[in-house]
C-alpha positions as CSV (number, residue, x, y, z in Angstrom):
1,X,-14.3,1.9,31.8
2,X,-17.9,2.6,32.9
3,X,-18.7,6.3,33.5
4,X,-21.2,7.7,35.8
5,X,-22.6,10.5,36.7
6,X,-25.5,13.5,38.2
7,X,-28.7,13.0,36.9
8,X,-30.7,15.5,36.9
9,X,-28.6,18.3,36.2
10,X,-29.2,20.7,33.7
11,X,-29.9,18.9,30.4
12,X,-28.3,21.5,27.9
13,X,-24.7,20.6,30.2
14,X,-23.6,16.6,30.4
15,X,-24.0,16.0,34.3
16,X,-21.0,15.8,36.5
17,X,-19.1,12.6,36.4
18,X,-18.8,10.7,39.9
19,X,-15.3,8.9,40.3
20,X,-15.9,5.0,40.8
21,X,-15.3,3.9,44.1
22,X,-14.0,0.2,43.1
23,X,-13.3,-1.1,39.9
24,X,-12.6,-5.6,39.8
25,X,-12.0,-6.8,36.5
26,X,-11.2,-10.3,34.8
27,X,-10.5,-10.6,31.2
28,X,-9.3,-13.8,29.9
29,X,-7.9,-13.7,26.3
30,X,-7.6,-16.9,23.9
31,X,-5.6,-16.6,20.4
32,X,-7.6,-17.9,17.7
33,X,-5.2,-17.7,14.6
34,X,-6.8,-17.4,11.1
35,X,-5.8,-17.7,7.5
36,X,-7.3,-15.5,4.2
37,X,-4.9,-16.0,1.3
38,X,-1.1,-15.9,2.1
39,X,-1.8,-13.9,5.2
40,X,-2.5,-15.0,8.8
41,X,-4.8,-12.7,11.2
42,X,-3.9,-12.5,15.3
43,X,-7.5,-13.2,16.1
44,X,-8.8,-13.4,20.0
45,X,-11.5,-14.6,21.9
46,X,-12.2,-12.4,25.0
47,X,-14.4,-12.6,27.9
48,X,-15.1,-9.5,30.1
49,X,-16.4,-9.4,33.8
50,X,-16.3,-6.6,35.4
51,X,-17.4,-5.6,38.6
52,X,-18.0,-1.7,40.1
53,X,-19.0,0.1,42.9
54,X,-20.3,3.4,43.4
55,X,-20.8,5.4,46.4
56,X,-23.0,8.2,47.6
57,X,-20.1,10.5,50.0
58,X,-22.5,13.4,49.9
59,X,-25.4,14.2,52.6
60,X,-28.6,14.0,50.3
61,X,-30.0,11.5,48.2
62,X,-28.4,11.8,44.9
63,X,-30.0,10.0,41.6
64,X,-27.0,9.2,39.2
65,X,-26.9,7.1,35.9
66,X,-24.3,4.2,35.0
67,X,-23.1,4.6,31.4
68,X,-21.0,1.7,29.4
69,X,-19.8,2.1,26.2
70,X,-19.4,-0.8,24.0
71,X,-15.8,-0.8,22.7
72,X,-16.8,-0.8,19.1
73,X,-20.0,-0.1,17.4
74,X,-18.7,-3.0,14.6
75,X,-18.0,-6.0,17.1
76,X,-20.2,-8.7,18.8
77,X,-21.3,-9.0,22.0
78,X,-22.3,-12.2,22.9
79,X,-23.8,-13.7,26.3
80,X,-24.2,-10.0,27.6
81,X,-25.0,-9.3,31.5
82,X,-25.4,-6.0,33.2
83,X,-26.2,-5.8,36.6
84,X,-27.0,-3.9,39.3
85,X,-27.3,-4.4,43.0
86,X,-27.5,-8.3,41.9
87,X,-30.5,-8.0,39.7
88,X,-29.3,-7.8,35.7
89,X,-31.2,-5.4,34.2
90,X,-33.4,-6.6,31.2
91,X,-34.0,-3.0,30.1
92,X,-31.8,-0.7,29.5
93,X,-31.6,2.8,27.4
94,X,-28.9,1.8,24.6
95,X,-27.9,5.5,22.6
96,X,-25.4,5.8,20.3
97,X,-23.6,2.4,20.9
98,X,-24.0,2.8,24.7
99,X,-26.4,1.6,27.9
100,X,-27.7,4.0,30.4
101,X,-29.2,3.2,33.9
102,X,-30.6,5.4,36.0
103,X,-30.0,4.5,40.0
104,X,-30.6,6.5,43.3
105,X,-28.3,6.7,45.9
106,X,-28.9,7.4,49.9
107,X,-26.4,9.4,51.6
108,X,-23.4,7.1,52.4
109,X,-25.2,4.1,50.7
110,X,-22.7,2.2,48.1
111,X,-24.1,-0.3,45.6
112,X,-22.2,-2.7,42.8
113,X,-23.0,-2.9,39.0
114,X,-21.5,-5.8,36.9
115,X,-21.1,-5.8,33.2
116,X,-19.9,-9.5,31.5
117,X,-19.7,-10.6,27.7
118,X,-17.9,-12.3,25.4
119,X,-16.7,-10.7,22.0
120,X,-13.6,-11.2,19.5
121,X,-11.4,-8.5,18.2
122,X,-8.1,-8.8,16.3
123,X,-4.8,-7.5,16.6
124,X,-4.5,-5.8,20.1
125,X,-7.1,-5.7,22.8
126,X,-7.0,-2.6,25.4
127,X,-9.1,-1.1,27.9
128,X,-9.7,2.2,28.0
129,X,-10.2,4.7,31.5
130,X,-11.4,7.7,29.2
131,X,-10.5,10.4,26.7
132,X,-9.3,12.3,29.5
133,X,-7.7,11.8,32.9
134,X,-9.7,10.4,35.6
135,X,-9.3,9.3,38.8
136,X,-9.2,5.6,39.9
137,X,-9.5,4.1,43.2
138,X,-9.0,0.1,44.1
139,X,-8.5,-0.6,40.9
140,X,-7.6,-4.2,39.7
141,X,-7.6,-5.9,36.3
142,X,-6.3,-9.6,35.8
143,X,-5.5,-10.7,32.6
144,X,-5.0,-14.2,31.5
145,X,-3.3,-15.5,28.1
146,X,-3.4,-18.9,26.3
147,X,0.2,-17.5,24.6
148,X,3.5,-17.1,25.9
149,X,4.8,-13.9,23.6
150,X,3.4,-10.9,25.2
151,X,3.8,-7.5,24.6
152,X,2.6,-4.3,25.4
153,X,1.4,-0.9,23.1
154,X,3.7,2.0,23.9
155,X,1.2,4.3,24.8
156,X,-0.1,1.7,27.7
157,X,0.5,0.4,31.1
158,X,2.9,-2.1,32.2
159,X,1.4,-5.2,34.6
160,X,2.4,-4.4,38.5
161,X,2.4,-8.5,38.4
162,X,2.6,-11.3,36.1
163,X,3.0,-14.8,36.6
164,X,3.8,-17.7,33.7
165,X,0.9,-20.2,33.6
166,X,0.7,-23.8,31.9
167,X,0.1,-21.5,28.6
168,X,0.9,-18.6,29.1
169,X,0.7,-15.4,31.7
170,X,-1.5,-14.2,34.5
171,X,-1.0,-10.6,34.5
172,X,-1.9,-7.8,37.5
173,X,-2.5,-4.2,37.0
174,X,-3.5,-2.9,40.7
175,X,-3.9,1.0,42.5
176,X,-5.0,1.9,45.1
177,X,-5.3,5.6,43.8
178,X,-4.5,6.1,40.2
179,X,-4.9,9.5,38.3
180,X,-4.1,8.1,34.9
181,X,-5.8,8.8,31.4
182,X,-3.6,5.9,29.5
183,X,-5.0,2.9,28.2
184,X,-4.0,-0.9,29.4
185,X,-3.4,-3.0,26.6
186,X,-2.2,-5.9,24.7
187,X,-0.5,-6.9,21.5
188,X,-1.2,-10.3,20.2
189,X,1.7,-12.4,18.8
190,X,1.3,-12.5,15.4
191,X,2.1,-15.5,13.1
192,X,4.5,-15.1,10.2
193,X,2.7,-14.4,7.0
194,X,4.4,-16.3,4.0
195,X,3.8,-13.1,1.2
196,X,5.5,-10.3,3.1
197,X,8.5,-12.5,4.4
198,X,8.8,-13.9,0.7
199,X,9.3,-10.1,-0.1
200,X,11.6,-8.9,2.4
201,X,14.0,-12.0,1.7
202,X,13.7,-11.0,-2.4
203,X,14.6,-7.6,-1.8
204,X,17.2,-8.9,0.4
205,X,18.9,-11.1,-2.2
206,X,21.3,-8.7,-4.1
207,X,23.0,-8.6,-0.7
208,X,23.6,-12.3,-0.1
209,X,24.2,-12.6,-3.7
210,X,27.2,-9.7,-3.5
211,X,28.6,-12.0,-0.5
212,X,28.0,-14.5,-2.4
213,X,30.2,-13.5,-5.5
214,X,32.9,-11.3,-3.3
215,X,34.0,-14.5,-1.8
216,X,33.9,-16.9,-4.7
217,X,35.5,-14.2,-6.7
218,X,38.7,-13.8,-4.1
219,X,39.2,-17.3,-3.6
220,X,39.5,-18.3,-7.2
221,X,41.6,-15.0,-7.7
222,X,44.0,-15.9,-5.3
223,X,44.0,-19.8,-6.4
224,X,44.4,-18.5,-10.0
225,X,40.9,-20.3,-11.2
226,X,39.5,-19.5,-13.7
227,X,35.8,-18.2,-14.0
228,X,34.4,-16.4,-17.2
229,X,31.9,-13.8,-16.9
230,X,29.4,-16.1,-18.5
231,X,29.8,-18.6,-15.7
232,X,29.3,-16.2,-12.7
233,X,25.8,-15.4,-15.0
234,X,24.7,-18.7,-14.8
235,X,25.7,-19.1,-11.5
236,X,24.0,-16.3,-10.5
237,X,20.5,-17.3,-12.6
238,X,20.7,-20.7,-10.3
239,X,21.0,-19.1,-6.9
240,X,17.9,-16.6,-8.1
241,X,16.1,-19.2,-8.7
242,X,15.6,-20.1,-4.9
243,X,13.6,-16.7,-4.5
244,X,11.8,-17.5,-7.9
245,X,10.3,-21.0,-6.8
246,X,10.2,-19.8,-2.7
247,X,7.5,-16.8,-4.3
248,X,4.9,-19.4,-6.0
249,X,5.5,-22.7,-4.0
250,X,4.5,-20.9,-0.7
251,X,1.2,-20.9,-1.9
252,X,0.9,-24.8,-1.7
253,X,3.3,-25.6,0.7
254,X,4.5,-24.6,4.7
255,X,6.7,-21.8,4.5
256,X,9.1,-24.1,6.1
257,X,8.8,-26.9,3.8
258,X,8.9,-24.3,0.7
259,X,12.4,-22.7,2.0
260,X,14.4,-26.1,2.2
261,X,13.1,-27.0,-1.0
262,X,13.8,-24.2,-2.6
263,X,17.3,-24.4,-0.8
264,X,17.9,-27.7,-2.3
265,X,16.7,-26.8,-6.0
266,X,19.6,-23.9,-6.0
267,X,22.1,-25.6,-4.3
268,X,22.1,-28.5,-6.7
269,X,21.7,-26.1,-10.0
270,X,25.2,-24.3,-8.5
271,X,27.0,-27.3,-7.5
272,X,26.0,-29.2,-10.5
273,X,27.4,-26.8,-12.5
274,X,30.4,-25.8,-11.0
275,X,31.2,-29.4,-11.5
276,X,31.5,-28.9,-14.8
277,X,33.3,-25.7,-14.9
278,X,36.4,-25.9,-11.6
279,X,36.0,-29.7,-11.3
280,X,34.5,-31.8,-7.9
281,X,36.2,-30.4,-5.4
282,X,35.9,-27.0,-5.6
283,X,32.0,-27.1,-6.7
284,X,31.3,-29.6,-3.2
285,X,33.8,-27.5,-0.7
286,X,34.0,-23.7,-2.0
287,X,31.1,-23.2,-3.8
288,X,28.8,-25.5,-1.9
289,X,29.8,-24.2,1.7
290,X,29.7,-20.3,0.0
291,X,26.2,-20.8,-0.9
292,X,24.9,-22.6,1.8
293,X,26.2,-19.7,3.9
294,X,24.8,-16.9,2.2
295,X,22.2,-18.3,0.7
296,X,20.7,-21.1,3.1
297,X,21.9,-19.6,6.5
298,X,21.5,-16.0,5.2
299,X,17.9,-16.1,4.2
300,X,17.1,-18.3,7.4
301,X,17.6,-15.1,9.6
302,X,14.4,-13.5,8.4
303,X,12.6,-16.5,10.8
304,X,13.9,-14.5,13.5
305,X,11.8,-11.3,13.6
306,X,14.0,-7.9,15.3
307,X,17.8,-9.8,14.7
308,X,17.7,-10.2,11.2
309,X,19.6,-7.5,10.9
310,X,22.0,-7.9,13.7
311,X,22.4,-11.6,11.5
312,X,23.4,-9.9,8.5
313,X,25.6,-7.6,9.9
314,X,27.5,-10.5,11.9
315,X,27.8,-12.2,8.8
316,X,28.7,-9.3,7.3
317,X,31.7,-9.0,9.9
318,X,33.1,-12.3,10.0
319,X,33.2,-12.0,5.8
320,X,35.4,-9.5,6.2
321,X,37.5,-11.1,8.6
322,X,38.2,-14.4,6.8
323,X,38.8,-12.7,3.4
324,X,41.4,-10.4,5.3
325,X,42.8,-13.2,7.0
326,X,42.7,-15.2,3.4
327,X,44.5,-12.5,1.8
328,X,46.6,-11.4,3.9
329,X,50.0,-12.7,2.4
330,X,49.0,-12.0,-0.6
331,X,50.9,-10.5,-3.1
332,X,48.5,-8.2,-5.2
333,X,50.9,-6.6,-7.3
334,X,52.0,-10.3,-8.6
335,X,48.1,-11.5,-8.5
336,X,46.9,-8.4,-11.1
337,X,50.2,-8.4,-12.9
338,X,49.4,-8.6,-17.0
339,X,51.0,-11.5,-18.4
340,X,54.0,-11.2,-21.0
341,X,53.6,-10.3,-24.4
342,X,55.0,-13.2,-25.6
343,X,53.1,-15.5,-23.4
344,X,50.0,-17.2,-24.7
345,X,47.1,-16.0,-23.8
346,X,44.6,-18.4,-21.5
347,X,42.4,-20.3,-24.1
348,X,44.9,-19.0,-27.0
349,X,46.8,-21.3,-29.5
350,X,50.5,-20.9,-30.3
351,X,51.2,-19.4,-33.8
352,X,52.4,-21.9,-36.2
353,X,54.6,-21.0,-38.9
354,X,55.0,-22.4,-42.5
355,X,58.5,-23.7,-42.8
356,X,60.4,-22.0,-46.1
């Protein structure tokens, strides 16, 4: 937001600032995605027109001075316009990342000062009414997007209006009368970087892999198969191996196109192997529905950024629900009871004796 204020005041004191009467602004921002490595940027194109007027409500002639303040000493301005009264001003004072004009004001006169550009930023774009309150009168600021997913910083104003376009909102901030030292902003959607997701599904794998094992390991306790620690290993080393590939082929691949290959590679290690150890049927119903739940499915919720946890948990739930409703009938006492002691042992050879 421009400032201005009474020159010729006392130079050892900053001059008195002089509320603006009218303040019309357009802003249209474009999203200009861009890669470095495994991680994607939210950068924006923006163009800035803005137009002011001040007024002269005293009964003397008053000389004031218009200051704008670039919004960052460390950005571009490109196809820059400042103007007053119609006429852009080809020389201006420009101090400490700011332009000062001097103008002089008859009692009751008003005049209008523009200020256009175009820039880039990244991130999250705001506009700024001070570093302390001030007051605003006929204020109006359109915004335009080229994206659909918009959001807002916490510490800034909501729109008064906004209106879908063919891609993506027309938004209104309008007063007529505004006391307000909070900033209007925007938060660019930001594009889902392949190295960070990689790492939040890793550390998320002991989880799905607990599922995982809880469920295979009460549905072959109450079927009476049996699994040997060494098998749930390697079963276990070919469902890690989806997060082993997913973290080096994401580098060559889409994300997307990584995950389903990965998916297949693990899938077809388990099954494959199960084969061998329960027999067909088990490895393609039990084993291959298990792991495409808590595996596939279960990994596939960290697409949806805010409910991957609500996901989880659900999943969580309705675990708990079909093993209960599995075991219900079960009798426990009969399922952990120690064989006989003159029963063979599973895998164990009858004793033969020498006849005398």
């Amino acid at each position: 937001q421009p400032s201005v204020t009474l020159a010729g005041q006392n130079q050892t004191e900053p001059g008195q600032i002089v509320p603006l009467d009218a303040s019309h602004i357009h802003v249209d921002l474009n999203l200009d995605y861009r890669r470095k490595g495994l991680l994607w940027y939210s950068t924006y194109r923006v163009h800035f027109n803005g137009l002011f007027q001040i007024a002269n409500h005293a009964d003397k002639a008053r000389e004031m001075e218009i200051h704008f303040a670039f919004p960052s000493s460390r950005a571009m301005y490109d196809n820059f316009h400042f103007t007053v009264d119609g006429k852009e001003i080809q020389e201006t004072r420009l101090e400490q990342g700011a332009i000062t004009e001097r103008i002089r004001l008859e009692p009751g006169q008003t005049q209008e000062f523009s200020v256009s550009y175009d820039s880039q930023g990244l991130d999250r774009w705001n506009y700024n009414f001070g570093s302390s309150v001030r007051r605003v009168r006929d204020f109006s600021l359109v915004l335009t997007t080229d994206f659909d997913q918009i959001d807002f910083p916490q510490d800034s104003i909501s729109p008064t209006r906004k209106e879908p376009t063919a891609d993506g909102w027309k938004l209104a901030w309008e007063y007529s009368n505004l006391m307000t030292g909070v900033q209007i902003g925007m938060i660019l959607p930001k594009k889902l970087n392949p190295g960070p997701w990689v790492g939040q599904v890793t550390a998320a794998a002991p989880v799905s892999l607990f599922l995982f094992f809880f469920l295979l390991f009460v549905i072959t306790l109450v079927r009476k198969v049996r699994i040997h620690p060494m098998n749930y290993f390697f079963i276990g080393t070919g469902f890690f191996s989806f997060h082993l590939l997913l973290a080096y082929l994401v580098d060559h691949v889409s994300i997307h196109a990584a995950f389903w290959i990965c998916s297949a590679v693990s899938v077809f290690l388990v099954v494959s192997y199960m084969r061998l150890v329960v027999g067909t049927r088990f490895a393609l119903v039990e084993t291959a529905v298990a792991q495409l739940v808590y595996l596939v499915l279960f990994s596939y919720t960290f697409f949806f950024r805010g409910y991957t946890g609500l996901a989880i948990t659900v999943l969580c739930i309705c675990t708990l629900f079909i093993v209960m409703q599995f075991t219900g009938r079960v009798n426990w006492e009969q399922v952990f009871a120690r064989p006989e002691k003159n029963e063979p042992k599973p895998g164990s050879f009858p004793e033969r004796h020498n006849p005398s």
